[in-house]
N, C-alpha and C positions, 0 to 999 in steps of 0.2 A: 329544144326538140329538133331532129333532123330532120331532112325535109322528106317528106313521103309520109312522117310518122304521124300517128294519129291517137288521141284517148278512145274514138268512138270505139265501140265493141260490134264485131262483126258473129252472128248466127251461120252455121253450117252446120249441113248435115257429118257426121263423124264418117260416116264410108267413103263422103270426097277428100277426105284428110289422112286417110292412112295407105300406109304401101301396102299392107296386108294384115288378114284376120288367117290367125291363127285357130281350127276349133278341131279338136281331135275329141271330142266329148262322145264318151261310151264306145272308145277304144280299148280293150283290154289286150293282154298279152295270151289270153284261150283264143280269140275270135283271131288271134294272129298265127294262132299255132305255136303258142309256147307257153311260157308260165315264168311270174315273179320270181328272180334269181337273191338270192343271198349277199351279192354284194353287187357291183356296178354301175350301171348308170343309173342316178336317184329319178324316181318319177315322184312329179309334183302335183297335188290335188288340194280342190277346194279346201281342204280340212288346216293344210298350212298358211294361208293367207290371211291375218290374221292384224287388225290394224298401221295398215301402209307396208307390213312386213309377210318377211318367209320365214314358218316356224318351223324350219325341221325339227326340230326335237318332238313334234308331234306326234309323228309315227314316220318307220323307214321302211321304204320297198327301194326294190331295185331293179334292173335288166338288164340283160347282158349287152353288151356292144352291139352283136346281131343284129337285138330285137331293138334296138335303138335304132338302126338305120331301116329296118321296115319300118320303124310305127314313124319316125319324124323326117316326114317328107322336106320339112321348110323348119330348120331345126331355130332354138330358142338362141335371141342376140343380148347382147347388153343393152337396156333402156327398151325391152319391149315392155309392155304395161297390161300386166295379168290382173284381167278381171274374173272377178267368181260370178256364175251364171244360176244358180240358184242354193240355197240353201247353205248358209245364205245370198243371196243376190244381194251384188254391189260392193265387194271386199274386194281392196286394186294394192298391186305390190305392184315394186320395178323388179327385173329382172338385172341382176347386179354385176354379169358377166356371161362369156362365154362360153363357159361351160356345158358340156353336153346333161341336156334334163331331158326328161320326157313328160311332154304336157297330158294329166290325165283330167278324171271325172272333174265335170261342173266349173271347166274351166275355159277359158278365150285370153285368146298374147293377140294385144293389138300395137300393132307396127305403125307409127306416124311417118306419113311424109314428112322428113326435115325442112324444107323449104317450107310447111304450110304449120306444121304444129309440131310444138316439145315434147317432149315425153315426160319430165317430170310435171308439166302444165297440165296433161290431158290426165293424170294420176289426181292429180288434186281437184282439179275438176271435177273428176269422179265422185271423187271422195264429198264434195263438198252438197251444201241444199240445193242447189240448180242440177248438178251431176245426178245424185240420187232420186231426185222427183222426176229427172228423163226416164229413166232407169224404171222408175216404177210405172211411170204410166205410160209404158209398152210392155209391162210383164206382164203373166198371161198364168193362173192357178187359183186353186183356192187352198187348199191344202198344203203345198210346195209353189212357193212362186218364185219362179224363172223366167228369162228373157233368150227368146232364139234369136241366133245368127242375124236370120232378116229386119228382125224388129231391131236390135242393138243398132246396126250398122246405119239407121234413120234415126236415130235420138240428136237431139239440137245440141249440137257445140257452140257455147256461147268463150268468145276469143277477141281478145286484143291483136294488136301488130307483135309479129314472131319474137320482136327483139324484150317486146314488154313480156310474153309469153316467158322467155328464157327467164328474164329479170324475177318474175315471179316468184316460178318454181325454183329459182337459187334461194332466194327468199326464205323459202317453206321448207326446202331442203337442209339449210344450217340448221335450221330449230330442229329439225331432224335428228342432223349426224351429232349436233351438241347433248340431245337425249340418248340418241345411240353409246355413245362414247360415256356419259353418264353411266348407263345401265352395263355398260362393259367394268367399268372398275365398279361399280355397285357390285358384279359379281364376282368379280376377282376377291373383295373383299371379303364378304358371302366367305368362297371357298377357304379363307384363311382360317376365318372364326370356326366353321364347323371343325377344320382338318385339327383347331386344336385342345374342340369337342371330342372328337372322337377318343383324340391321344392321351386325353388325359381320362377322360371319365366310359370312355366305353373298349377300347382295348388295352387300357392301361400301362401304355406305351415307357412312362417311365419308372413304375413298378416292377415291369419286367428288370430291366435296366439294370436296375439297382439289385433285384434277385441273384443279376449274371455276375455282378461286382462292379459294373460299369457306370461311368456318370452320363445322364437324362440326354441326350442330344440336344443341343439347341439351347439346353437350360442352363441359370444361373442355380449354382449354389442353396442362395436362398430358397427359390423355390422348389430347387430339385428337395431340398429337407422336410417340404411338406408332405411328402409321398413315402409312405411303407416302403419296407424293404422283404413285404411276405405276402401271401396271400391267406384266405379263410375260407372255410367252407360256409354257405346261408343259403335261405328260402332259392335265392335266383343264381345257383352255384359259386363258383369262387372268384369271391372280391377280396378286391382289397385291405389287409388287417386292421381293423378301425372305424371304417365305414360300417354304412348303416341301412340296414332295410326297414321300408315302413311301407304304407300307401301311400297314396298322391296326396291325401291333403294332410296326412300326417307333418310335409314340406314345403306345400304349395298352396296358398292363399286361393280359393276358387269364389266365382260370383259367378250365377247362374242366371244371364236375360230372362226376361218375363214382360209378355205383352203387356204395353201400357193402355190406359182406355182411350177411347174414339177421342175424347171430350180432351184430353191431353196434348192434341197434333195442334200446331200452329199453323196456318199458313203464311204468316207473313215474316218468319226468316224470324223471329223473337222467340228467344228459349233456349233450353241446354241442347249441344248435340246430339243427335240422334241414330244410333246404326245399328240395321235390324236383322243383315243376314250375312251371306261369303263375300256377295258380289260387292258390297260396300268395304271389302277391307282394306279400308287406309287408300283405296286408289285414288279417291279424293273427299276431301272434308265434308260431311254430312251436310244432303240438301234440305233431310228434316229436322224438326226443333222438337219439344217437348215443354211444356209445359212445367216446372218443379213441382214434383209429388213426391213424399214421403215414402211411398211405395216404389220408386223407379231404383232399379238396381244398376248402379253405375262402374265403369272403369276409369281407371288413372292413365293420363298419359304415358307412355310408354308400356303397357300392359299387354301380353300374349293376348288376341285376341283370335277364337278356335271356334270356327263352325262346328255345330252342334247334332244336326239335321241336314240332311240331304245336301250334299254326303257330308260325313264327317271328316273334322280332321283338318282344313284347310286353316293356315295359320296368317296372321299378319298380326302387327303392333299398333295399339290406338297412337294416332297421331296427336289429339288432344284428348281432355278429359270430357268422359260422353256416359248415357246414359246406353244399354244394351238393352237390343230386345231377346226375343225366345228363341231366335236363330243362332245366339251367340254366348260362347264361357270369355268370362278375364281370368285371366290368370297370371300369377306372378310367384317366384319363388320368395321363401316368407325372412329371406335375406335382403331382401329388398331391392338385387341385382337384373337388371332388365336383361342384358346380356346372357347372362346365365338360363334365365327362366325361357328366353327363344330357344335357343339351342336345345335346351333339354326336350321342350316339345316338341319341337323339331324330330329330334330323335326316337320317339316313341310313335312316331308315325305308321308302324306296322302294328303297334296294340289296336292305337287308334280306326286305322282301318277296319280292323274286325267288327268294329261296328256299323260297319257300312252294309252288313247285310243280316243286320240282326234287326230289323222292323219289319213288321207287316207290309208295310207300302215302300217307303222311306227309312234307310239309316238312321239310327239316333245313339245318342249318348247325354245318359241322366247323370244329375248328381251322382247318386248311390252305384252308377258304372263307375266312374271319377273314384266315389271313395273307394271301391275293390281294386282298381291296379297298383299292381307290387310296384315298388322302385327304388332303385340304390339311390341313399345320400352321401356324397364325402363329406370330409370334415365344414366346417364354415370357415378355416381358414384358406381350406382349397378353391370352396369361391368365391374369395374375397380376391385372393389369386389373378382366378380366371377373369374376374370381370375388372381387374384393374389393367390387362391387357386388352380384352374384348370390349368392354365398355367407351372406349373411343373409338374405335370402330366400329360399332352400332350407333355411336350419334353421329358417325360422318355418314351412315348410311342412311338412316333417318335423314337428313340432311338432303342429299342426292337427291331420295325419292320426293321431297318438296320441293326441289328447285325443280325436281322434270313434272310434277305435275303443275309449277305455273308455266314452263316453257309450254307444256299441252294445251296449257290454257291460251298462252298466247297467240299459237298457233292454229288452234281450233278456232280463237276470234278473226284474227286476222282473214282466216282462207276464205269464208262467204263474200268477205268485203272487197279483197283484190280479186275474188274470182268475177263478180258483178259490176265492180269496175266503180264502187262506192269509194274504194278507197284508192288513191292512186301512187304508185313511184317515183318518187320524186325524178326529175327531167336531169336531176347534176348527176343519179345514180346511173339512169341511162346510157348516161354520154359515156359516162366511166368503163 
């Protein structure tokens, strides 16, 4: 250990530790005299901050230049640390560059003094039970609860020496960027499999092809021969010569969840898996069990798993074999291909939809909707095809999404403990 350094953990108030608080909250661009632009400078709001990240893909506004130099007086840096101020309160990204943003609703960039605290340290802190219990017991609603300016800027920073600060949040950050980088080729993948959903079974990429004289792009021989050289006229207009129309389970294997009884839950982790609604899909192994009843309607590993209710339509794949409740369809194409059966449902995601606002209260989707939708089959050699190329890559993706949720796991155990100062960094890492 070097000399000055210390394990003890030191308490501060968070306002003596920062160069500045950023709060532009209930700034709009009317009260400035202008109005959201079509393209420009992106403005960021609560709505994107989104576990430890920024989701743009959430929704996009924008400003012009202009209005970007009126509205940010003390513009956004690399490593400020965007906290959400209510609704929800206590969701913290880093700011990942310099780029021109403009800070909107329900939002605060808090700037660390570097000589007294790290940025990625005061991020995880945030994030963490000591972080979010400040946070809360200075929030102020019943209805919406939020934390103002004054109150934030006095919540207890609880901190090691700067250098163990650093060491930390590096710490916390590779399980980070190692899930980040994950979920980056998870989607890269993703976009393969569909683009060769699309081509073969929904614009018919190489029936055309073949129509014009030409051979399939990209394709062998072999499979280019699986594919018509016409098209037909049927129910859902013209397909492919050979294929087949039916409904959905004319194709597809469905199991419809149904509440299991009270007297069935376990509490003590003994029993089949359990998953009852969207928010359980696959993002991590069922915390409930069940009891085996003859009545429990189950899924098989790797089965389309399709919220049912409110809203519809949300897809994942059971990661193990589980029992479903009333919030959830299995489904599988009755070729037995996992690969095939995502994608398809995937792609019917606008039928789907339409049931999101055909309940009285709540979206639903019954059986008997299930059995009324039309849908095209190809041959069974086509997806035998398909899933002999997608089929690996659907279990490298499966795969992916299990390693990052123990990386999550890891990371979520670790952060209370180095934040608290239970757990500590080894002194050879330090030096290092």
């Amino acid at each position: 250990m070097t000399s000055g350094e210390t394990d003890e953990l030191s308490c501060s108030r968070l306002g003596d530790l920062l160069e500045l608080v950023i709060d532009y909250r209930g700034k709009t661009p009317r009260k400035l005299g202008g109005d959201f632009a079509d393209s420009g400078v992106p403005v960021i709001s609560a709505i994107h901050i989104k576990n430890g990240r920024i989701a743009w893909e959430e929704r996009e506004r924008f400003v012009t230049q202009e209005m970007f130099k009126k509205w940010m007086k003390d513009p956004l840096r690399k490593g400020d640390v965007l906290l959400t101020s209510e609704a929800p309160l206590g969701e913290v990204a880093l700011v990942p560059n310099d780029d021109d943003v403009v800070l909107s609703q329900r939002l605060f960039a808090l700037r660390p003094n570097p000589e007294l605290l790290d940025a990625p340290y005061l991020m995880y802190f945030l994030k963490s039970t000591l972080g979010q219990r400040e946070l809360q017991d200075r929030a102020t609603g019943s209805t919406v609860v939020g934390i103002r300016q004054a109150e934030l800027v006095n919540i207890s920073v609880q901190h090691p020496s700067l250098r163990r600060q650093k060491l930390i949040g590096q710490v916390l950050s590779n399980l980070d960027f190692k899930i980040d980088k994950n979920q980056e080729l998870s989607t890269t993948l993703e976009r393969m499999a569909v683009g060769i959903f699309k081509s073969w079974f929904i614009d018919f990429d190489p029936v055309k092809a073949k129509m014009a004289g030409e051979a399939p792009v990209g394709m062998d021989a072999e499979t280019a021969a699986l594919f018509p050289d016409s098209m037909e006229e049927s129910k859902l207009g013209d397909i492919p010569a050979g294929w087949s129309v039916g409904t959905f389970v004319d194709f597809f294997g469905l199991v419809m969840g149904q509440s299991p009884p009270g007297s069935a839950y376990n509490s003590d982790g003994v029993g089949e898996p359990f998953f009852q609604g969207r928010a359980e899909f696959g993002e991590r192994f069922p915390t409930q069990r069940l009891s085996s009843t003859l009545g429990n309607r189950r899924a098989a590993k790797g089965d389309v798993l399709v919220s049912v209710r409110a809203p519809v339509g949300d897809q994942n794949q059971a990661l193990v074999d589980c029992i479903i409740g009333r919030g959830l369809a299995a489904i599988r194409h009755k070729s037995g291909s996992r690969a095939y059966s995502y994608e398809f449902v995937r792609s019917i995601q606008d039928q789907l939809d339409f049931f999101n606002g055909q309940g009285s209260v709540f979206g639903s989707i019954s059986k008997r909707d299930f059995e009324s939708l039309q849908v095209l089959e190809p041959p069974d050699s086509l997806v035998r095809a398909f899933d002999s190329i997608c089929s690996p890559i659907d279990e490298l993706l499966l795969n992916i999404h299990v390693q990052n949720m123990s990386l999550s796991a890891i990371r979520d155990a670790l952060l209370p403990r180095l934040i608290s100062g239970e757990l500590q960094i080894p002194d050879e890492m330090l030096a290092a």
